[in-house]
N, C-alpha and C positions, 0 to 999 in steps of 0.2 A: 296394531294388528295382532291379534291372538290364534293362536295353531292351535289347531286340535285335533290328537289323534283317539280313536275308541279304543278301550282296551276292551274284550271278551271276556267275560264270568264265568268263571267254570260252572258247567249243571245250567245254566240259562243262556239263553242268548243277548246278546247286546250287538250296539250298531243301533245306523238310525234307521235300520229295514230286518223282519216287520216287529215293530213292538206290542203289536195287539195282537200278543198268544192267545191260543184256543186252547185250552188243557183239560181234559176230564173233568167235569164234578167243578170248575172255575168258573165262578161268578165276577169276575173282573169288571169295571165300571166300566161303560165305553168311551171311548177317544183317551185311552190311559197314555197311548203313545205320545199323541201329541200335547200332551200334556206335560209329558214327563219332559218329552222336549224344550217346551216353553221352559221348565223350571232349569234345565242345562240351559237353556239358552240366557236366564235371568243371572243365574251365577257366573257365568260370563263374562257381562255386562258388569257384577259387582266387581271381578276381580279386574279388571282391564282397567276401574277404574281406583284400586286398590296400590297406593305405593309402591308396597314391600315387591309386589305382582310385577310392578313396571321395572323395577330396578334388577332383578333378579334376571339373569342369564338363561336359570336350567327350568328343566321341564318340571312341571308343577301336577302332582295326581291326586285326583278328586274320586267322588261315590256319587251318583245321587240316586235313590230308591222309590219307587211309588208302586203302591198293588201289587207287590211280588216280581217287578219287573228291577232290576240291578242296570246302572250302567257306568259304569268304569272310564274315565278318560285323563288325557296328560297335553296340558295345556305351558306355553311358553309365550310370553309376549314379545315381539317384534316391532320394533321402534318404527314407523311410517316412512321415515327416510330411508332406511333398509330395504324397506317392501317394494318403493316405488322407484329405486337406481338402475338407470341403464347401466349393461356392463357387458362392456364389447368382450365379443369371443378373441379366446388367444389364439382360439385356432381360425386361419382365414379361409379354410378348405370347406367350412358349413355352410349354412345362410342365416341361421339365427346369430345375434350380434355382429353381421357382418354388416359393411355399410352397404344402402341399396346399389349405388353408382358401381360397385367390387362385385356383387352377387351377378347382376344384370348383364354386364361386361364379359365373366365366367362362362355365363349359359349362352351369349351373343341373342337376348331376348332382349323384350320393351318393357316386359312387367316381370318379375320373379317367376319362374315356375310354381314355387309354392302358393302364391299368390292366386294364380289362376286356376290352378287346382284343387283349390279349398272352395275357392267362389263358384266354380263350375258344380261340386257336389251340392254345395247349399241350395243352389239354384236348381238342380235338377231334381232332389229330394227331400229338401229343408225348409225351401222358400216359404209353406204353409206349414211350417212347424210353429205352436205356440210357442213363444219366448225363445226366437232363435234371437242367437248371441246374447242376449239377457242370462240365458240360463246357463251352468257353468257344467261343460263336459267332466266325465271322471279324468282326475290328474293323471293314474299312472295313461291311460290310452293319449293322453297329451302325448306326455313326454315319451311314450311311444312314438306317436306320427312324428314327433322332431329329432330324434334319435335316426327316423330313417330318412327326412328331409336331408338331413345335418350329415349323414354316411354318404358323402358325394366323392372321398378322393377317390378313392378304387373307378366311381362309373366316370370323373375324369381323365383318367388315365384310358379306358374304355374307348370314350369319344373321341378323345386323340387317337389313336390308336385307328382305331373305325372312321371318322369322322363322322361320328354321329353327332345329329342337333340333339337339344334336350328333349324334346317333342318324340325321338323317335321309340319306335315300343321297343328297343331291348335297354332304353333305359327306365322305361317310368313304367313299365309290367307290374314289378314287386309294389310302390307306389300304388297306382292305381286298382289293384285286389285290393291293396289293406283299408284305402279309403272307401272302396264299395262295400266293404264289412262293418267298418267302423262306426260308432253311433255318431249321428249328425252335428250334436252340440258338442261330442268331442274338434269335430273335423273346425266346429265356428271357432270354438277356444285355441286351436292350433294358428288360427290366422292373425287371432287378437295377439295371442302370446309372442308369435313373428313382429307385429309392428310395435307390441310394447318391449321387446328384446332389441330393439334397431338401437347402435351406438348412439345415433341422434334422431330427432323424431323425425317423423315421415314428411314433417314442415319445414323441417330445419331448426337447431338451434340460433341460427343468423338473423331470420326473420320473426323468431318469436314475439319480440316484444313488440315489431311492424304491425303484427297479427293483432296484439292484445290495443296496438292505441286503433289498426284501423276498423276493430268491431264496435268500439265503443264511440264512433263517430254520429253524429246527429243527422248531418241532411244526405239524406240517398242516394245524392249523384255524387257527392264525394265518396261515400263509404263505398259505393260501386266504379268507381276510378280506382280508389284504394285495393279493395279485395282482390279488383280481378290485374293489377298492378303487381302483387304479392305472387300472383300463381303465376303471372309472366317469368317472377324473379327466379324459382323455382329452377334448380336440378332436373332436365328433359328427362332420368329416371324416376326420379319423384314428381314430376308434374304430371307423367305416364300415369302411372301406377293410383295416382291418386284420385285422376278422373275414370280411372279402370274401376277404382272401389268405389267413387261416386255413384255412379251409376250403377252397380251392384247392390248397394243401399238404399236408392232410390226403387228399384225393382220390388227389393224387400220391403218396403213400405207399402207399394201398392198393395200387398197383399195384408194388410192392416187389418180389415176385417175377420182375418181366420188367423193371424199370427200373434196378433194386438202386439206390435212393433212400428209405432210410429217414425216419422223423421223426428218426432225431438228423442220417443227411446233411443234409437240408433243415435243421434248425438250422444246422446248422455253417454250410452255406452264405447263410442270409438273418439270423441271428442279428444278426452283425458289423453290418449293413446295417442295418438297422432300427434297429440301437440304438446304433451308433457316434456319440458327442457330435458337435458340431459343432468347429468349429477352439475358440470362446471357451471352451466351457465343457469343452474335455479340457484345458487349461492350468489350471484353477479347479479340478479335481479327479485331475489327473494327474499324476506326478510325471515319469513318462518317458518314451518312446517303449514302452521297454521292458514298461509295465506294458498297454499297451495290450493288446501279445502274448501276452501269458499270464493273470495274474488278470484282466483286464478281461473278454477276447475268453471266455475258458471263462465269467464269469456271464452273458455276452449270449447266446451258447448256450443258457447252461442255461435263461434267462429263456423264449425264444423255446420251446424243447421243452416246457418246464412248461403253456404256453397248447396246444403242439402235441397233446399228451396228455390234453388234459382235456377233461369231455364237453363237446357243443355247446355255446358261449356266445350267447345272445342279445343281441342288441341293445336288442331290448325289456327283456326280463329287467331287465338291466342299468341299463336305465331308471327303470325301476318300484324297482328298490333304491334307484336314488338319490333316486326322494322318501321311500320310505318313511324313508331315512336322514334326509333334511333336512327331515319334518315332524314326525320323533321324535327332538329336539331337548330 
């Protein structure tokens, strides 16, 4: 994974907004931006794949020039195993890196507050946004919305105090202004960056590899004994919470035609996320970085689409199997 920051030219502008100046008396070719971008983007690609590039720690700064337009940047490569490590918070007062079963518990809710609140904006103003969730909000208003997710000891101490639920408005006032402000694909990134920050995934690291052997099963009535056996096994906060985003994804698909986000993009996209092991246990079942990107990541996919397509799961339902299973014994 390579970082890249822009650095600004004195006397021009740089950044990747706008590159196609208008200047007096300038006859500049058109599409010089994206142009110019392509050539940042190709040198990229050569240095990622460049040794010296991989080995090296520090920040690395470059030039690249077209038609009078400068752009200045400082690039660092990031080892994949880096990028992609759960790492639980040391503080247990947040919700990101907290476990879901700790957050849920905290707020005496079914799903995260954060949870619901992200999924309610999307759906009220995002739902027919092209490339929701695909498209990647600006970082710092992320780590804005999680900064103020994540500032919960004080309205703790509050709710004790008061006994207020988390629902109530003198706790989620400041919350809910910032997200009626916020841009949309920020608020989608805030919810991803929650379940990809979870100490263990939103499936569990327990039943991981359950997952990976029962997608890859051949005759339907097993693979559907299997899957919907897996969601039984499930943590009641993550089995919550999961058929809560089910459903919120499926919503988002229907609107397919004006968003072009299918149930397989929404796989592709929460797939990984939801079901990518923790640090310990893809070392106990992985052999390389490598395997992560290709046969892993396609049965997380596929895992995720399989529940995506299939008709409503209940909760109860699902309940009721599990005793009838464990009094027919």
């Amino acid at each position: 994974m390579t970082e890249v920051l822009p650095q600004p030219d004195c006397g021009r502008k740089a950044g990747r907004e706008p590159l196609e100046l208008e200047e007096s008396g300038s006859k500049r070719p058109p599409n010089t931006g994206a142009r110019l971008w392509g050539r940042v983007r190709n040198k990229l690609l050569r240095n990622k794949l460049d040794p010296q590039t991989v080995e090296t720690k520090n920040w690395h700064t470059d030039v690249i020039e077209m038609n009078g337009i400068k752009v200045e940047f400082s690039m660092k490569f990031t080892s994949r195993d880096m990028s992609l490590k759960r790492t639980p918070s040391k503080k247990q007062t947040g919700v990101f890196g907290v476990k879901i079963s700790v957050v849920t518990k905290r707020e005496r809710s079914k799903v995260p507050y954060i949870v619901r609140q992200c999924v309610e904006e999307v759906e009220k103003r995002g739902i027919e946004e092209v490339g929701i969730y695909r498209i990647s909000g600006v970082a710092t208003d992320i780590q804005a919305l999680k900064a103020v997710f994540d500032a919960s000891k004080e309205l703790q101490k509050l709710r004790r105090a008061k006994s207020l639920a988390q629902d109530d408005p003198t706790y989620n006032k400041d919350i809910l202004l910032m997200l009626s402000d916020m841009d949309i694909n920020a608020i989608a990134g805030t919810l991803k960056l929650y379940f990809r920050e979870l100490p263990e995934p939103l499936l569990t690291d327990r039943l991981y590899p359950a997952f990976m052997e029962g997608i890859a099963l051949s005759d339907p009535a097993a693979k559907e004994n299997c899957m919907m056996h897996l969601l039984r096994s499930l943590p009641d906060p993550n089995l919550i919470t999961f058929l809560f985003l089910l459903e919120h994804l499926k919503r988002v698909a229907e609107k397919e035609p004006i968003n072009k986000m299918s149930l397989h993009n929404l796989a592709t996209v929460f797939g990984p996320t939801l079901l990518r092991p923790s640090e310990v246990e893809s070392k106990a079942h992985l052999t390389s970085a490598a395997d992560i990107w290709s046969h892993d990541v396609m049965a997380q996919v596929q895992v995720l689409l399989y529940y995506l397509q299939h008709p409503p799961i209940s909760f109860a339902e699902l309940k009721r199997n599990t005793l009838y299973f464990s009094t027919d014994v």
